[in-house]
C-alpha positions as CSV (number, residue, x, y, z in Angstrom):
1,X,21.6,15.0,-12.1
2,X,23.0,11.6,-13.0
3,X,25.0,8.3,-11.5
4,X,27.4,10.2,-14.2
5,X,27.3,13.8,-12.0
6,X,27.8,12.3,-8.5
7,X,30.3,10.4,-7.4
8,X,29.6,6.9,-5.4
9,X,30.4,9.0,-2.3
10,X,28.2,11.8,-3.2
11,X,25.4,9.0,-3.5
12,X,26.0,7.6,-0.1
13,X,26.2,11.1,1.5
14,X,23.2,12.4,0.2
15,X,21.6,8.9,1.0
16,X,22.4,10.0,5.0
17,X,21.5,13.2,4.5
18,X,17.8,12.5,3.4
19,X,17.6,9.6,5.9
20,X,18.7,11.7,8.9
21,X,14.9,13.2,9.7
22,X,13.1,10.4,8.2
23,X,14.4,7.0,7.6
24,X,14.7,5.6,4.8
25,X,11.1,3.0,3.8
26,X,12.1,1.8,0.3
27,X,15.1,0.2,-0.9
28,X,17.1,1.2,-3.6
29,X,20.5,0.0,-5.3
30,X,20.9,3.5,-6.7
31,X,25.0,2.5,-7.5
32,X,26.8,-0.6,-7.2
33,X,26.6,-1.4,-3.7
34,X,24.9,1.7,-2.5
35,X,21.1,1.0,-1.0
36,X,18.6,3.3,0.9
37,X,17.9,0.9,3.1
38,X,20.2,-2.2,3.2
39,X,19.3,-5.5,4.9
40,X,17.2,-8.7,4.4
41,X,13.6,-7.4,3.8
42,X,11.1,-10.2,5.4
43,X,7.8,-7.6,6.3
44,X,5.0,-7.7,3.7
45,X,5.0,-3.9,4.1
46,X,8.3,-3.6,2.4
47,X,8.7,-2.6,-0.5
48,X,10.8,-5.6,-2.1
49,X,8.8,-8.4,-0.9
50,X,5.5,-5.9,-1.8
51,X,6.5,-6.2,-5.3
52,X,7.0,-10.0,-5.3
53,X,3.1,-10.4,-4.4
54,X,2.1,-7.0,-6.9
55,X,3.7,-8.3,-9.8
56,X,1.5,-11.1,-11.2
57,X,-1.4,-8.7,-10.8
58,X,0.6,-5.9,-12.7
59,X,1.2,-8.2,-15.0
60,X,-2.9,-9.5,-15.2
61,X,-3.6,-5.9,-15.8
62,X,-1.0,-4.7,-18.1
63,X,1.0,-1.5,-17.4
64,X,2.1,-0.4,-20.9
65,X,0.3,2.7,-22.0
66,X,-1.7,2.8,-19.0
67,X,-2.1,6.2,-17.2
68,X,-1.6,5.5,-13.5
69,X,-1.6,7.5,-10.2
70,X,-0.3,5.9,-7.4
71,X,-1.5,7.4,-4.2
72,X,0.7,7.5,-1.0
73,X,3.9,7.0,-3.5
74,X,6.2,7.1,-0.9
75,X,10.1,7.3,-2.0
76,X,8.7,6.5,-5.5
77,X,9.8,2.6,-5.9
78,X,6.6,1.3,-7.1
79,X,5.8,4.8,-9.1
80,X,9.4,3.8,-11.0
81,X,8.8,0.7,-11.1
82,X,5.5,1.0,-13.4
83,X,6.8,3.7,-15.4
84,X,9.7,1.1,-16.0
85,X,7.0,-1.4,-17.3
86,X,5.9,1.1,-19.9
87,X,3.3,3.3,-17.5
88,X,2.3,7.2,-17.5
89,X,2.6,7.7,-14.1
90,X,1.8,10.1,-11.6
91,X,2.7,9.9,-7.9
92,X,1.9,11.6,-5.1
93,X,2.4,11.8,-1.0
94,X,1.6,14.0,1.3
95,X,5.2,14.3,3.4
96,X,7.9,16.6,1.5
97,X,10.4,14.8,3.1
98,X,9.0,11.8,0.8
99,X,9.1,13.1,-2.1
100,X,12.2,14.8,-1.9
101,X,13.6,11.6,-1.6
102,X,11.6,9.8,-4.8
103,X,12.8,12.6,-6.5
104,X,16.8,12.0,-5.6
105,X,16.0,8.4,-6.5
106,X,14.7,9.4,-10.0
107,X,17.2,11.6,-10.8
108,X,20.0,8.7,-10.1
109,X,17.7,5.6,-11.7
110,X,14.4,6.6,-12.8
111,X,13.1,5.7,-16.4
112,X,9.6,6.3,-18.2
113,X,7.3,9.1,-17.5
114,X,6.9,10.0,-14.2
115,X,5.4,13.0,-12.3
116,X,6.2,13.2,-8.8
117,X,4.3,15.5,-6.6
118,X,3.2,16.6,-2.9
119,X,-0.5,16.8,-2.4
120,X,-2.8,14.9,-0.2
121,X,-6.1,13.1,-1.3
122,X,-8.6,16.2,0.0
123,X,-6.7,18.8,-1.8
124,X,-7.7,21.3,-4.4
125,X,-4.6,20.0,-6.2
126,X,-5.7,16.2,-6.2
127,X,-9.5,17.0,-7.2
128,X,-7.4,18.3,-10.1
129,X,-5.9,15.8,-11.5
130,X,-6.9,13.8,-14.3
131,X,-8.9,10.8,-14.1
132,X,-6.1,7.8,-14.5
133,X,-7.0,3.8,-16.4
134,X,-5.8,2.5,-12.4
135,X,-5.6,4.1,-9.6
136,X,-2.5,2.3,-7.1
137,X,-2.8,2.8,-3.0
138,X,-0.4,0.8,-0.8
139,X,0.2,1.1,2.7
140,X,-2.7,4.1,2.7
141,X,-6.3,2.8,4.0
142,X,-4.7,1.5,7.7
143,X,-3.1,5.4,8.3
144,X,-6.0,7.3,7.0
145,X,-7.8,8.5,10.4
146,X,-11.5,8.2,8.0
147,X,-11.1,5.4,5.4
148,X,-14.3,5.8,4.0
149,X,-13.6,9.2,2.8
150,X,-10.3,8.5,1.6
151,X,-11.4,5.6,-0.8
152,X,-14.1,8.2,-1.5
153,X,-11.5,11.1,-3.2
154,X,-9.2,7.8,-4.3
155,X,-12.7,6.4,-6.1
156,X,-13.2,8.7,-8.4
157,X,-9.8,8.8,-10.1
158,X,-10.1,5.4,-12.0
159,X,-12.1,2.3,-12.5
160,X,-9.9,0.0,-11.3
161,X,-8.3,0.2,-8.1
162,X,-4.9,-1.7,-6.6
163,X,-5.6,-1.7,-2.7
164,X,-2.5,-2.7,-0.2
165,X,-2.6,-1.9,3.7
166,X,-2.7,-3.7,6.8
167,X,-6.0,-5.8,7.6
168,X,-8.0,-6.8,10.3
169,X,-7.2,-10.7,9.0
170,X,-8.7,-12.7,12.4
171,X,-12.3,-13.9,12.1
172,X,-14.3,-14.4,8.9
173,X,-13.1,-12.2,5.8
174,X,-16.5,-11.4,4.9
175,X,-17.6,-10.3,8.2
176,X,-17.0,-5.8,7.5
177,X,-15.8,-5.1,10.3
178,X,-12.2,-2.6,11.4
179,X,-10.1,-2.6,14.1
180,X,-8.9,0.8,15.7
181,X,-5.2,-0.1,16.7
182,X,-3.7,0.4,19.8
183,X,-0.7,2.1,18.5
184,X,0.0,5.2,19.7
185,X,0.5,8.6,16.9
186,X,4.0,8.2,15.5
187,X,5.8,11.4,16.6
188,X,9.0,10.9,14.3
189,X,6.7,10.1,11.5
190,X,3.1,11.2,11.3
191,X,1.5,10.3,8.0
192,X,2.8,6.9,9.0
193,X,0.2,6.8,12.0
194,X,-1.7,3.8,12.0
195,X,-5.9,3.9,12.4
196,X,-7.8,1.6,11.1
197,X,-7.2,-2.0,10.3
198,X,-10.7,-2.7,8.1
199,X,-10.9,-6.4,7.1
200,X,-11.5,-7.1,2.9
201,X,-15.5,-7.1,3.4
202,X,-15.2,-3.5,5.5
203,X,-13.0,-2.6,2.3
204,X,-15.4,-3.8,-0.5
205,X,-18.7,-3.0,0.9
206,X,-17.2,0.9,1.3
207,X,-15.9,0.6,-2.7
208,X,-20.0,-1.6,-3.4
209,X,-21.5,2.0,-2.6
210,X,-19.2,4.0,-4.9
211,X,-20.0,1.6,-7.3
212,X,-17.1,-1.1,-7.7
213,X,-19.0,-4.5,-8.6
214,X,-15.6,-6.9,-9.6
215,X,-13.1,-8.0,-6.6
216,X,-10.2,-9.9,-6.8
217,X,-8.5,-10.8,-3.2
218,X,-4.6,-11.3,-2.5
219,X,-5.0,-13.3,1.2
220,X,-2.3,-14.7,2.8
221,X,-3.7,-15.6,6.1
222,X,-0.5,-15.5,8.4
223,X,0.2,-12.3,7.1
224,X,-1.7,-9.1,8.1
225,X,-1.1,-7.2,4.5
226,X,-4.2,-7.6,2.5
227,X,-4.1,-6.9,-1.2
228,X,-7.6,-5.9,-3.3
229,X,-8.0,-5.3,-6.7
230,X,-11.3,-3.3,-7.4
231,X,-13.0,-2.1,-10.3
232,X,-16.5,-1.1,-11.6
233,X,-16.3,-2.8,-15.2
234,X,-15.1,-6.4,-15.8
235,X,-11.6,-7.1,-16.6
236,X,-10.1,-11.1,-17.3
237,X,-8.3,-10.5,-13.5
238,X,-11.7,-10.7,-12.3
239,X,-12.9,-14.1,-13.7
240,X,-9.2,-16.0,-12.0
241,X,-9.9,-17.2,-8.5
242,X,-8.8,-15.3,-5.8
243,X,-5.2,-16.3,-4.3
244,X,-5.7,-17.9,-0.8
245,X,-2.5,-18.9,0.9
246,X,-4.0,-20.6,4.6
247,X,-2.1,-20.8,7.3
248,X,-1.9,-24.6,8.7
249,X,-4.9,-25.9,10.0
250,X,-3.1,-26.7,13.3
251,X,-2.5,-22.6,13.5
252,X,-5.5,-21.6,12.7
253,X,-7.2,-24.1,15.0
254,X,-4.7,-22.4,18.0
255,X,-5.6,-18.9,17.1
256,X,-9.1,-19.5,17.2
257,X,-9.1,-21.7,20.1
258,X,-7.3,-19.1,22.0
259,X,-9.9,-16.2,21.1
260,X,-12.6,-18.4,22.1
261,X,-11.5,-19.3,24.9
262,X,-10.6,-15.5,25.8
263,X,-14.2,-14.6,24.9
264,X,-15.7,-17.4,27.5
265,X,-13.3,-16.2,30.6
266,X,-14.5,-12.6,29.6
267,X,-17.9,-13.6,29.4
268,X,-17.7,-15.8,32.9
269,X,-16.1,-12.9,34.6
270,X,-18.6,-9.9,33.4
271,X,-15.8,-8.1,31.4
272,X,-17.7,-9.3,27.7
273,X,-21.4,-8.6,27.5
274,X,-22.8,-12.4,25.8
């Protein structure tokens, strides 16, 4: 199957027909004019803006001839996209519906070497696979119910790691600490339940014991999407400083003020143990 087999209608209604049971997360242009999910992208958790903060790191590392696996693939966008920049990639998800959808998408406008496949991180059938030069996760560690163990399994596929998910981003960064949310289990899609929110300390300390020593932190602090690059030898990403885009000072003073002062009230009124 090609743009060349299907017609720009066939596009579009096989676009709605694999959208009907699960929308659509990534956005393609798979013909002129034709997207998967159409509209002015602002969340960090989108795939379009995702790439605009993923690229200079991609680019620190160097995809070409690197063997990749990129866990949690999703509808393939960033799987493509580093197979595009000269990648061997494999990518995986644990929802069908997922990768029957990256799949479409390949077929129309896929390039490089790509292997798309269903499996889940404490499978038979990812202990399997080979071990990969980086290993990609975004969007995973915040709907893994046990984040420890996941980043366990996701360890021991590569020396270098490219962490995305949603963070715990109030407080001090290098206070380890996680968040449970208080989101309830997402009926019309359940692998995109949300758990844990672990802050970047929570994140690296877990990655310290399985024997990552080089960090290199993507924080934009009025954004809740934290981005991590691990690895257990040194690479020339680890010696640039890590990219620290504050919010204003005014903000942050507000947000912090406003904690406090909840903490106090909750003290004074016996609902917060001092």
């Amino acid at each position: 199957m090609n743009t060349t087999a299907l017609s720009r209608e066939e596009v579009e209604r096989k676009v709605r027909e694999l959208g009907v049971e699960q929308p659509w997360n990534h956005d393609f242009e798979l013909c002129e004019g034709v997207h998967t999910a159409p509209g002015v992208q602002r969340s960090q958790g989108k795939n379009t803006v995702k790439l605009a903060r993923l690229k200079p790191l991609f680019e620190a590392i160097g995809l070409r001839g690197k063997r990749v696996l990129d866990i949690g693939c999703n509808e393939g966008f960033f799987a493509l996209y580093m197979a595009a920049q000269g990648a061997s990639v494999i990518g995986i998800d644990i929802d069908e519906r997922r990768i029957a959808k990256a799949r479409f998408v390949q077929s129309l406008i896929g390039t490089g070497d790509v292997d798309l496949r269903v499996a889940d991180i404490y499978s038979p059938a990812f202990a399997a696979l080979p071990t990969s030069d980086v290993c990609v996760c975004l969007g995973v560690i915040h709907r893994v119910p046990d984040p420890v163990s996941a980043l366990s399994a996701i360890a021991k596929k590569a020396d270098m790691l490219v962490l995305e998910w949603k963070a715990l981003k109030f407080g001090p960064h290098d206070e380890a600490f996680a968040y449970f949310t208080a989101k309830p289990v997402d009926e019309q899609d359940f692998y995109g339940t949300e758990y844990w929110l672990p802050s970047f300390a929570a994140v690296e300390r877990i990655l310290a014991r399985l024997g990552f020593t080089h960090f290199h932190r993507v924080d934009e602090s009025g954004q809740r999407r934290a981005i991590l690059v691990a690895g257990r030898r040194h690479h020339p990403l680890f010696d640039t400083p890590d990219v620290n885009i504050p919010r204003s000072r005014v903000r942050s003073l507000l947000s912090h003020t406003k904690r406090y002062v909840r903490t106090v009230f909750g003290i004074i009124t016996g609902r917060v143990n001092a």
